[in-house]
N, C-alpha and C positions, 0 to 999 in steps of 0.2 A: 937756262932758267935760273934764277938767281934765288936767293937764299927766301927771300918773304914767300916770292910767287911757289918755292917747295911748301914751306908751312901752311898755305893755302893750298894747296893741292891736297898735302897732308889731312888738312879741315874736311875736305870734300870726303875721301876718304875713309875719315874717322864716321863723319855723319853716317855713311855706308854701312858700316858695319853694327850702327847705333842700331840704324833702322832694321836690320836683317837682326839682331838680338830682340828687338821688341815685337816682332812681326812674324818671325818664323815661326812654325809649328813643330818646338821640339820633339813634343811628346808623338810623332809622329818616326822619329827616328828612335825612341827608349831613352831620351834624354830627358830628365827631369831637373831641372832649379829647384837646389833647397832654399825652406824659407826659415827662420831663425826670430826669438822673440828680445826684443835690448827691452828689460821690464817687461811693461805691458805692450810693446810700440812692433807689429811683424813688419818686419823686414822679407823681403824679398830676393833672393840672390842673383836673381836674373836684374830687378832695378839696378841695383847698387855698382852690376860690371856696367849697365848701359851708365851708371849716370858718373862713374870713374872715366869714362871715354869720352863721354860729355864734357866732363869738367878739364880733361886734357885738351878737347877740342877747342874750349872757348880759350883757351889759355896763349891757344894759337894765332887764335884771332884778335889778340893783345901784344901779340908778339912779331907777327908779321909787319903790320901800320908801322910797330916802333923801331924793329929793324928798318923798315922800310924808309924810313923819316932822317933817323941818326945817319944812315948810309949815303942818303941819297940814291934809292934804290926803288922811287916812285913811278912808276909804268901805267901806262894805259890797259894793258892788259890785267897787269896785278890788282888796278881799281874795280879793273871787270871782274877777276877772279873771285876777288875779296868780297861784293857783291852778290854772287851765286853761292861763294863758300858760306856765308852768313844767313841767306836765307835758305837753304841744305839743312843747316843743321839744326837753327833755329824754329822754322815753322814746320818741317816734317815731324821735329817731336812734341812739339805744341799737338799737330793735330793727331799721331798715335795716342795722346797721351788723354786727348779727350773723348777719343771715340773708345778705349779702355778705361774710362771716368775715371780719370784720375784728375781732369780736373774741369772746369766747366768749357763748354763748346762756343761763349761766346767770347772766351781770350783769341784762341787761333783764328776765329772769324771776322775781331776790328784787326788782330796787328795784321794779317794776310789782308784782307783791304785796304787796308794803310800802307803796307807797302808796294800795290800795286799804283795806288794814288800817286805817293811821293815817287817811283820809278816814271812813273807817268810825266810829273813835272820834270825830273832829272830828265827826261832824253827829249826833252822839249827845250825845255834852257840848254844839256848839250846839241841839238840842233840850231840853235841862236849862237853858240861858240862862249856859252857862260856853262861851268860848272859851281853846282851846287854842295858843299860843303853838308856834310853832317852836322847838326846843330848840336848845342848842349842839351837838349831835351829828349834827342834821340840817342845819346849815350848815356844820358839815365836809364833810358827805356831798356837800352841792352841791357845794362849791368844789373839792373832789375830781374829781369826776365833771366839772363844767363844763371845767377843766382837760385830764384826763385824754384826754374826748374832743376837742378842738382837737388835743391831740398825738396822738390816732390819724387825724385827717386829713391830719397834715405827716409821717406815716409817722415820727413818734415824734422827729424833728429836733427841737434837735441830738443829743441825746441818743443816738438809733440810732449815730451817728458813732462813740462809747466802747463799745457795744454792751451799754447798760443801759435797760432797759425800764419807763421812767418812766413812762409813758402805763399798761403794765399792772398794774403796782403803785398808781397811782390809782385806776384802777375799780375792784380787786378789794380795794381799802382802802376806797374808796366805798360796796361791796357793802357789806361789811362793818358801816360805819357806820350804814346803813341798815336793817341788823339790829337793833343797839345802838341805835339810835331810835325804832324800834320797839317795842320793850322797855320804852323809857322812856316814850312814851307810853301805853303800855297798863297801867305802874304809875302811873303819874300820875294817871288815869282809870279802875282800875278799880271804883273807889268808884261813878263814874256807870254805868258801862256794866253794874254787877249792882243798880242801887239800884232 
């Protein structure tokens, strides 16, 4: 296994232990998370390690591709991995994070459609012997959304301090994009998908 396909594995992983931090029921073992106030802003103790793990994880996912690119280290497997590692870590905390209102139910509901769509088209065009490239619209959409959600684990710091809502304006520009990518996939491909 080579150096990218570890840092994805890595992703997977990390997403793991995201989810078991946001999810477990500590207080069932006498473990309690402090919570701390920056000004008026509470902080969470338990957010702040999932969204440091987060923030490593996506980090991964920046770093794999580009090892991967510079190397020459691009695999069929590593495409597949990198795939599953992105939506792990991506939409399982989108959806912990809405069904704990932290943030609205109808983000994790277009981009998890969306990308069931656009995988849709991908294994249709890779059945035709065409792969589908990530657009620039869909790498907005992550680095939006990668973004976005670290800032709703730090309770939107600093940002909440001027009391502007940068963390929601990400996602719901994320969503957004996500749409727009969408779109563009499916003209890009609809030559395959009716031929």
């Amino acid at each position: 296994m080579n150096l990218p396909n570890k840092l994805t594995v890595a992703r997977i992983i990390l997403s793991v232990v995201i989810i078991i931090i946001l999810l477990f029921p500590f207080y069932t073992i006498n473990i309690q998370f402090p919570t701390f106030y920056v000004e008026e802003v509470l902080i969470d103790v338990k957010y702040l390690i999932a969204g440091f793990i987060f923030l490593i994880a996506s980090l991964t996912d920046f770093l794999d591709g580009h090892i991967a690119r510079k190397r020459g280290l691009v695999t069929n497997t590593g495409k597949l991995l990198d795939a599953i590692a992105d939506k792990v870590l991506v939409n399982s905390v989108l959806i912990i994070l809405a069904t704990q209102n932290q943030i609205h139910a109808i983000i994790p509901v277009v981009i998890v459609l969306r990308d069931i769509i656009v995988n849709a088209i991908r294994m249709e065009a890779a059945s035709k012997g065409k792969v589908v490239a990530a657009g620039g619209s869909g790498k907005l959409k992550t680095a939006a959304l990668m973004v976005g959600i670290v800032l709703i684990f730090i309770n939107n710091l600093p940002f909440e301090l001027l009391e502007i809502r940068v963390a929601d304006f990400l996602l719901y520009f994320a969503t957004i994009m996500s749409l727009v990518s969408m779109v563009e996939y499916y003209y890009a491909n609809k030559k395959l998908i009716f031929d």
